[in-house]
C-alpha positions in Angstrom: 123.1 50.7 43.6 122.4 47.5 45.6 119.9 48.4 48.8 121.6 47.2 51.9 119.3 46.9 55.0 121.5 47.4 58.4 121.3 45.1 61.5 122.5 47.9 63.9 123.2 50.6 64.5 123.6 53.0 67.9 122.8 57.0 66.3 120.2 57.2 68.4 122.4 57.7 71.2 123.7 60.6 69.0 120.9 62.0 69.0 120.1 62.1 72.6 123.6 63.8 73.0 123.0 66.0 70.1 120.3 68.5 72.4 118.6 71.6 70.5 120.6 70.5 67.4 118.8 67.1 66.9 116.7 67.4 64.1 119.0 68.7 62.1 121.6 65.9 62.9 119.4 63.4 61.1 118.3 65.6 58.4 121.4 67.2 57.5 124.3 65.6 59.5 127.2 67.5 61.5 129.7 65.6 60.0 130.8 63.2 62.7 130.0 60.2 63.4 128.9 56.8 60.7 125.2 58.1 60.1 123.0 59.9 59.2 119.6 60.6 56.3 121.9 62.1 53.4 124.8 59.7 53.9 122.1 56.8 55.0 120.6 57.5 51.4 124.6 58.2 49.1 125.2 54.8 50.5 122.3 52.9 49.7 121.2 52.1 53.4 117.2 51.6 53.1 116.4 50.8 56.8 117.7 48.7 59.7 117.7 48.4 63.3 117.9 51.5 65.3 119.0 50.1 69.0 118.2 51.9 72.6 121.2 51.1 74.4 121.9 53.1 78.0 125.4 53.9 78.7 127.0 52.3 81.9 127.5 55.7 84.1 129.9 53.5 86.4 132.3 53.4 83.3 132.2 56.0 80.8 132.0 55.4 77.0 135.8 57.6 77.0 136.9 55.0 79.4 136.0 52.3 77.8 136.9 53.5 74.5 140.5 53.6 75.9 140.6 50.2 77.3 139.5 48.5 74.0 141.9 50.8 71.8 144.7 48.1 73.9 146.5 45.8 71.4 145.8 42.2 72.6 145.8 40.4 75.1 143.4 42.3 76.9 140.5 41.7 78.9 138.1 45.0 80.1 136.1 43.8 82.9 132.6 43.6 83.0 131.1 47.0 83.8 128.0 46.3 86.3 124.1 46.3 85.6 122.6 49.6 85.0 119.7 49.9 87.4 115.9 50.0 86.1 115.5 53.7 87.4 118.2 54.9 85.2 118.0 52.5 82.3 113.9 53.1 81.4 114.4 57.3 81.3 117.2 57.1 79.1 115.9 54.3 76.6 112.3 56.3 76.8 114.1 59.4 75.7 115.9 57.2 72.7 112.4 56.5 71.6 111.2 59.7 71.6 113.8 60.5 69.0 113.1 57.9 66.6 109.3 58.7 67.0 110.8 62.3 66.1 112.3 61.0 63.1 109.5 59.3 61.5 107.7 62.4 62.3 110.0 63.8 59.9 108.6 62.2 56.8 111.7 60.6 56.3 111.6 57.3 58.2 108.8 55.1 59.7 109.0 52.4 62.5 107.9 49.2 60.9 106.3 46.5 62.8 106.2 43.7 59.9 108.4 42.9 57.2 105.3 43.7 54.9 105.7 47.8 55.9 109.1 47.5 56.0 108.8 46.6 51.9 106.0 49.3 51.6 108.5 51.3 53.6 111.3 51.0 51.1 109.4 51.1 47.9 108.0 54.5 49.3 111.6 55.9 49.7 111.4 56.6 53.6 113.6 54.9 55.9 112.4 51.4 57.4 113.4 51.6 60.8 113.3 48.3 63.4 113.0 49.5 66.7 115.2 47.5 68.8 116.7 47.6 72.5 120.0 46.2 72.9 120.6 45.1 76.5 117.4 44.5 78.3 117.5 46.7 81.6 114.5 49.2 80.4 112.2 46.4 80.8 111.2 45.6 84.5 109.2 42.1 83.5 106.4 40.6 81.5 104.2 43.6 81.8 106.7 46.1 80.3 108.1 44.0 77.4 103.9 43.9 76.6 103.8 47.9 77.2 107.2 48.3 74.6 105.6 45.8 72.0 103.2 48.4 71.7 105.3 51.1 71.5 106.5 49.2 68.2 109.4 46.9 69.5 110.5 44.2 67.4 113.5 43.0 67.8 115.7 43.0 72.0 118.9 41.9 72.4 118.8 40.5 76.5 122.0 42.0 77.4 124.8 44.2 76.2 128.1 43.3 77.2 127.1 43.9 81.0 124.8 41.8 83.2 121.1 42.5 83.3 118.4 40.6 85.5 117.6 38.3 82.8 121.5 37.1 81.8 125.1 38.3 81.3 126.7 39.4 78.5 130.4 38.7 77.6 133.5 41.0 78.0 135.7 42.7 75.8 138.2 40.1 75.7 140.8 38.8 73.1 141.7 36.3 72.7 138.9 34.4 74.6 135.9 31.9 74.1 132.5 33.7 74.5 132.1 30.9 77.5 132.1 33.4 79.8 130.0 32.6 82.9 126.6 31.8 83.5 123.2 30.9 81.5 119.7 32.8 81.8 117.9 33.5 84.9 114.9 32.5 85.7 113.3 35.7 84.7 115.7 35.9 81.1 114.2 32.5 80.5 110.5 33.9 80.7 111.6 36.7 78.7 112.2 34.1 75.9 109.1 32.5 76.0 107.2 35.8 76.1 109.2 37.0 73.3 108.8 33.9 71.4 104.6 34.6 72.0 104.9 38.2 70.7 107.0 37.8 67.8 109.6 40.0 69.1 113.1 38.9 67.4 115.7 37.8 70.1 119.2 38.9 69.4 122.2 37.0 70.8 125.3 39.3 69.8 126.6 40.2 73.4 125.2 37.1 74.9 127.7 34.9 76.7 127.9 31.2 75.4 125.5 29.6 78.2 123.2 32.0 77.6 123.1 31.5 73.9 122.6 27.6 74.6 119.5 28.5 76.9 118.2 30.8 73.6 118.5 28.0 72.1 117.0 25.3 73.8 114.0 27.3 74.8 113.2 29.6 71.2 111.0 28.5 68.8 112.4 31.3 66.4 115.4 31.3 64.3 118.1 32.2 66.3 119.9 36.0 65.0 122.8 37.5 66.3 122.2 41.3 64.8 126.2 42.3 64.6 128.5 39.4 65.5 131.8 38.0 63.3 133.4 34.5 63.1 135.4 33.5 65.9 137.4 31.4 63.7 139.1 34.1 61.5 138.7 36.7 65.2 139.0 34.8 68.7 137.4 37.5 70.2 134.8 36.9 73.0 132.2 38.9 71.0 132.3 36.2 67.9 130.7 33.3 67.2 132.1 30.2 67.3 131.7 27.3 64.5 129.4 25.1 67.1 127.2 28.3 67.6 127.3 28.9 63.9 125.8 25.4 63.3 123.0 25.9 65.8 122.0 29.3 64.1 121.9 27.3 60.6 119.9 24.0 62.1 117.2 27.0 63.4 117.6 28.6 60.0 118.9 31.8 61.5 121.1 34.6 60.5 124.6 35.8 61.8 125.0 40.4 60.1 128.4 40.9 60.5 130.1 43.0 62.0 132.5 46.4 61.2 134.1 47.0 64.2 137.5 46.4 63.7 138.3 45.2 67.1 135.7 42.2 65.9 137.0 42.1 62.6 141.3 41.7 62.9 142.7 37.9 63.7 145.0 39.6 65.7 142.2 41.7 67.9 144.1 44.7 66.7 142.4 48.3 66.7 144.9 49.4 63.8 143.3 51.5 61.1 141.9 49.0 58.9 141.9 49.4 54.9 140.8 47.3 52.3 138.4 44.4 52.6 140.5 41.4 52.8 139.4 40.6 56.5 135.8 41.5 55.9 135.6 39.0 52.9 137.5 36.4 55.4 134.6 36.7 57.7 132.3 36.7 55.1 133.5 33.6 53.1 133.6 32.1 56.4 130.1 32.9 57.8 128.2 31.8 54.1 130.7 28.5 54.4 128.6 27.5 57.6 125.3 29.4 57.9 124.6 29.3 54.1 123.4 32.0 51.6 119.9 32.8 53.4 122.1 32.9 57.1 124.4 35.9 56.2 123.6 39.7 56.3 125.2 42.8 57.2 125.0 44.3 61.1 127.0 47.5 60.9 127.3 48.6 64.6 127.3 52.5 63.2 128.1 55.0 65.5 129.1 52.3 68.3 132.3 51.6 67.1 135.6 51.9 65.3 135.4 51.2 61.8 137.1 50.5 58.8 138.7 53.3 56.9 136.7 52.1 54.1 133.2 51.9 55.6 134.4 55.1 57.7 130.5 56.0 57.3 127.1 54.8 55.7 127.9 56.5 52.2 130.2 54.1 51.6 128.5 50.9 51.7 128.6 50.5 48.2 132.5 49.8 48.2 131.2 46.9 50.3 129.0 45.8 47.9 131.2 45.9 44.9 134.2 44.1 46.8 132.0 41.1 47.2 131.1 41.5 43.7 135.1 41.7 42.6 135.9 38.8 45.0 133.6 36.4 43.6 129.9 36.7 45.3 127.2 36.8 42.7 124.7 39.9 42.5 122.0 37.3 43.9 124.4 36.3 47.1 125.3 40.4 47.6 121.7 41.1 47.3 121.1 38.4 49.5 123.6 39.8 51.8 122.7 43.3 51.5 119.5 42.8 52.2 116.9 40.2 50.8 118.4 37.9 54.1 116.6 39.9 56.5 113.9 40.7 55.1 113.6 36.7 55.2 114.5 35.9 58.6 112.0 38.7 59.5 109.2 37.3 58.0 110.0 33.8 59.1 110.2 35.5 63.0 107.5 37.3 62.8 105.2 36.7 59.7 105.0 38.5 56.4 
């Protein structure tokens, strides 16, 4: 069995939802959903990132859910920020649960790549704690306050806008040029960041913003759960030009499952089969390399692939890039070994 390492998922939101019934969620599973301990450890899954993300009350997830389950073209509009009163309660309450599960004994909450190895090798679960879409954090002072509450790794915006930038939409076909770069204070956040160690992740970020990332980060630039906007014109992909500039940094691009991502057409079809996966894939090594490639689910925060319907499958994943060509050093690379080394190169061993 090949360890695969996962750039993100969104159970924790499960188990907010989940009320009296959440410690048995992770322990045992309900049966719904893409994740959880027993089918985190029939598929191989050794750790990843575990992200806080606050639903947009103005637009509810079954909404939503609707709209992008349209067959192209299609464009869902921009839901609007979520404000810091009801962002910080909600993302608090996410932590709480992860801090529940490593209380389990199951899982810990690494803060190096150095216990994330001692993590593995002990059989728990290494868990990144990572907020996707920056609206818990009210300025310097509070991304100082979650640093300590282990946060590694913050994506500045989910596809909404936040005080420091603006995320793209759900659009296909469309560029992810989608309006306008960092503010002032997202700019700061990337210097502070950049002085704490704490990984930036640009999947969601609109293409001006990525630029600013760029221009200002003195870390290799990640996006956590993106795909390749040449094989998927969606406005959640990357295209070639941003895949160049997350090479030259000597960055990493984990794709993506969704399907929505995934399809050339933007179709939300059920998916079988890996064909379009290894497109992607074969793709993403062509211009990022075999250290710039690894795997970013997006568990339980989106539609999957019949195949990868959960985390016990991931080993079908494995051996179809083994059958279509990819060494067992590139899979493992890909599984895994990739973000272990972009992680020590962002923060250290």
């Amino acid at each position: 069995m090949i360890p695969v390492f996962d750039g993100h998922n969104d159970f924790l939101q499960r188990m907010v939802e989940a009320g009296p019934n959440r410690d048995r969620l992770w322990l045992e599973g309900n049966g719904k959903g893409h994740l959880d301990l027993p089918r985190m450890q029939a598929g191989g899954m050794v750790g990843g990132f575990f992200a806080i993300w606050t639903p947009s009350p103005e637009s509810p997830d079954d909404v939503v859910a609707t709209l992008m389950k349209q067959n192209p073209p299609f464009s869902v509009p921009l839901p609007p920020e979520v404000a810091l009163a009801d962002a910080l309660p909600h993302a608090l309450a996410q932590a709480g649960q992860l801090m529940a599960m490593e209380r389990s004994g199951t899982l810990a909450i690494c803060r190096s790549a150095a216990q994330i190895r001692e993590t593995i090798a002990a059989g728990k679960v290494a868990a990144i704690l990572h907020i996707e879409g920056a609206e818990p954090i009210a300025d310097m002072d509070g991304l100082h306050v979650w640093h300590a509450m282990g946060l590694r790794s913050l994506g500045p915006v989910w596809s909404r806008p936040t005080r420091y930038g603006h995320g793209v939409p759900f659009a296909f076909p469309s560029s992810p040029d989608t309006g306008p770069g960092l503010t002032a204070e997202g700019k700061a956040l990337v210097r502070e960041c950049n002085q704490l160690r704490i990984m930036l992740d640009l999947s969601h970020l609109n293409e001006k913003g990525f630029d600013d990332v760029a221009a200002l980060s003195d870390a290799p630039l990640v996006a956590s759960h993106s795909c390749a906007h040449a094989v998927a014109p969606s406005s959640r992909n990357l295209t070639d030009r941003q895949l160049q500039v997350i090479a030259e940094s000597r960055g990493l691009v984990g794709l993506n499952y969704a399907i929505g991502f995934l399809h050339p057409e933007g179709s939300r079809d059920p998916m079988h089969g890996f064909e379009v996966m290894l497109r992607h894939l074969d793709h993403l090594v062509g211009l990022l390399g075999e250290d710039g490639v690894a795997l970013g689910s997006d568990y339980d925060g989106a539609q999957m692939p019949e195949d990868l319907s959960d985390a016990s499958k991931l080993q079908s994943l494995t051996q179809a890039m083994l059958d279509h060509g990819f060494g067992q050093e590139l899979v493992e690379k890909i599984a895994w070994r990739n973000w272990l080394g972009v992680l020590e190169r962002t923060w250290g061993a």
